[in-house]
C-alpha positions in Angstrom: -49.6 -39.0 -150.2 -45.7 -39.4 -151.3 -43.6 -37.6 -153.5 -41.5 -41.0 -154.0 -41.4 -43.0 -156.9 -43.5 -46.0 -157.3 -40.4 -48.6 -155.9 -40.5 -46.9 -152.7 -44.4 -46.4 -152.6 -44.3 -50.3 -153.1 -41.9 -50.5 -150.4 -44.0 -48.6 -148.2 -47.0 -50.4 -148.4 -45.7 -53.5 -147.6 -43.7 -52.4 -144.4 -47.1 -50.8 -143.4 -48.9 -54.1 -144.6 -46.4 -56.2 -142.6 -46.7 -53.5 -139.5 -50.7 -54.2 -140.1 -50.3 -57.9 -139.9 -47.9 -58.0 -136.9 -50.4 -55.8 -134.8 -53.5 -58.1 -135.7 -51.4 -61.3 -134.8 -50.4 -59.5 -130.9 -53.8 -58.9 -130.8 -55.5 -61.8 -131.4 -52.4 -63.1 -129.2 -50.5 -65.7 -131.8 -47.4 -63.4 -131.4 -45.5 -61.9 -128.2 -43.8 -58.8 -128.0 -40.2 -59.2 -127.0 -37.5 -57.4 -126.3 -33.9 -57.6 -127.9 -33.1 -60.7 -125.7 -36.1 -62.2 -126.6 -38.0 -61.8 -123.8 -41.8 -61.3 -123.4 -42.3 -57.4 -123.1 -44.2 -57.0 -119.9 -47.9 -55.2 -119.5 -46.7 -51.8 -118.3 -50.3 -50.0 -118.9 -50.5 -49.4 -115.1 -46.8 -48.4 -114.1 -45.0 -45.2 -114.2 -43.6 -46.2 -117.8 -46.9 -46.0 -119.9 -47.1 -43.9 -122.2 -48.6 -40.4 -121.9 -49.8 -37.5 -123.9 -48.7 -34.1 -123.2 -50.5 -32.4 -126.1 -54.1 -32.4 -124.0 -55.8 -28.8 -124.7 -53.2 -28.2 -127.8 -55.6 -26.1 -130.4 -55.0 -28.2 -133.7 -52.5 -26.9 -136.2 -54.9 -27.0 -139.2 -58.4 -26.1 -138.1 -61.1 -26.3 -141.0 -61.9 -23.0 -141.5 -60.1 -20.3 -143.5 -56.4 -21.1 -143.9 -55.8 -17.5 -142.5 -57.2 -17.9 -139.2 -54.9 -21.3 -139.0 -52.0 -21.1 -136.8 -49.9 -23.3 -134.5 -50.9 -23.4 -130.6 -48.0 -21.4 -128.7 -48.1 -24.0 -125.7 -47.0 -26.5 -127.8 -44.7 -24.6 -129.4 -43.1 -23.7 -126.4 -43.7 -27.5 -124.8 -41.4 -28.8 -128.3 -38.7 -26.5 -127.5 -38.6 -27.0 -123.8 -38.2 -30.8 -124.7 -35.0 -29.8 -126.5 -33.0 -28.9 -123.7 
């Protein structure tokens, strides 16, 4: 859903096409991730640098019944702004 015009829709698509592509290459490995001095980005799925979710037990911001009973969970309210400081 965009409120673009049709040039940048176009435009869209094919940076998501071209993001598409990229990720089905890396994982049929017949391209490397690599960092800015071209060198091949290391597995770091077991290290202290993964990546982690802190939004676990968040109640969801849209829930699918009446849109009056929707609201936004305070945790992660609170969580967003804490990450600010």
């Amino acid at each position: 859903m965009s409120r673009g015009s049709k040039e940048w829709m176009a435009r869209g698509k094919e940076l998501i096409d071209q993001a598409t592509e990229n990720l089905k290459l890396i994982s049929n490995y017949k391209l490397d991730l690599v960092n800015t001095a071209g060198s091949v980005i290391v597995d770091m799925s077991n290290t202290a640098y993964r990546v982690l979710s802190n939004t676990d037990g968040y109640s969801t911001t849209f829930d699918e019944d009446s849109e009056l009973n929707w609201a936004t969970d305070q945790t992660k309210l609170d969580d967003i702004e804490s990450g600010r400081d």
